[in-house]
N, C-alpha and C positions, 0 to 999 in steps of 0.2 A: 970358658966360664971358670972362678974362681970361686972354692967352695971358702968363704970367711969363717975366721971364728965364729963371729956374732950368728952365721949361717948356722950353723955348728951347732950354737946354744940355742938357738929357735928352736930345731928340730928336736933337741934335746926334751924342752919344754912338753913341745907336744906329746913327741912317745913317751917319754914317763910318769910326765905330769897327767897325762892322758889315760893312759892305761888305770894309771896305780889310783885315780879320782874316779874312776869307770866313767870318762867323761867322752863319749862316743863324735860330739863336735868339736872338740880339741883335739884325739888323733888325727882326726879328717881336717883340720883347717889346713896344712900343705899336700892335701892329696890332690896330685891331676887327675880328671876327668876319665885318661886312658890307663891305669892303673893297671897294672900286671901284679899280682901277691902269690907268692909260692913257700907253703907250708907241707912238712911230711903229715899234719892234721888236715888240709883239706880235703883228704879223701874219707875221711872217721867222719866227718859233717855229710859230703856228698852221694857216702857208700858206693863211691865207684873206687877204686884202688891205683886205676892210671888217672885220674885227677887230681893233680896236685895244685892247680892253680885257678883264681880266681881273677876275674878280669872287668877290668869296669868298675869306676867309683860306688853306684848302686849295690852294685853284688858284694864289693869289698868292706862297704860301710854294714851290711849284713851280717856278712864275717865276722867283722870285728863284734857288735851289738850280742851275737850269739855267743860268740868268743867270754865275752864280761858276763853273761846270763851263768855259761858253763863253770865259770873258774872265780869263783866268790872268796874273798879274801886272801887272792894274789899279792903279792908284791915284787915290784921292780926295781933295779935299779942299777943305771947305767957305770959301768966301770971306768972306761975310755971311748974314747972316738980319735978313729984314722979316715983321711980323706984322701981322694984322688981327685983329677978334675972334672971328674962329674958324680963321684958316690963317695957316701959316707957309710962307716961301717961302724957300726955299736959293740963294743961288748958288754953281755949287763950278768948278771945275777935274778935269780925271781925265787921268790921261797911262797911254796903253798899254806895254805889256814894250819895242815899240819905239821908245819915246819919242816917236810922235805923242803932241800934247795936245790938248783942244778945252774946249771953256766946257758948263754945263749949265745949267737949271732945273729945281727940284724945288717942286712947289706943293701942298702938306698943308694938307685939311683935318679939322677934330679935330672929334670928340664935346663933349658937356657933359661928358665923365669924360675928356677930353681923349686919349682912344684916334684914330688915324689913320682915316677914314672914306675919304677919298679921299685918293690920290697921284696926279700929271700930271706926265712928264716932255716938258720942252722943249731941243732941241737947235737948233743952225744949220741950216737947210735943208740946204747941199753935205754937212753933217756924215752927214744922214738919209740922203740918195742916196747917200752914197759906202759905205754901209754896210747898203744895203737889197741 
């Protein structure tokens, strides 16, 4: 597989345009079915501490829905994208309602039908603690 720009810009679309509209069927429109998401926040949602990940389109779209309820006037925005041939990796920015901001990582990897199979979000360690 070859990840394209235009590839590149779709997915761009969705996670940002997604997020930052709290448009919960725009994240999800390249999501596969078998979805792996791994957040240092899934365990704050699931109150278990060794659960870091969610699995499955249903549980993920959850996630996400809960994710937009908790965090009210986020903002996003992607800085770059680097690809390999099967993932695409984001770096963006997000500034809260009260203007803290902090740096992210987002690491997508894609199908041969280039649907999203896994997502890995990486933040700064004090970012993770100060927010666990």
């Amino acid at each position: 597989m070859v990840i394209t720009d235009e590839r590149v810009a779709e997915l761009r679309r969705h996670w940002e345009d997604g997020f930052n509209q709290y448009d919960v069927d725009l994240v999800m429109g390249p999501i596969d079915q078998d979805i792996v998401f791994s957040s240092p926040f899934v365990q704050r949602r699931t109150g278990d501490p060794a659960k870091v990940t969610v699995e499955g389109y249903d549980a993920f779209r959850d996630y996400i829905e809960d994710s937009m309820v908790r965090l009210p006037g986020i903002r996003y925005a992607i800085e770059s994208a680097v690809v390999s041939p099967q993932t695409v990796v984001f770096l963006y920015n997000f500034t809260f309602a009260d203007g803290q901001a902090f740096s992210g990582v987002d690491y997508l990897r894609l199908t041969e039908s280039g649907k999203i199979t896994e997502w890995r979000c990486h933040y700064p360690r004090a970012f993770i603690d100060a927010r666990l």
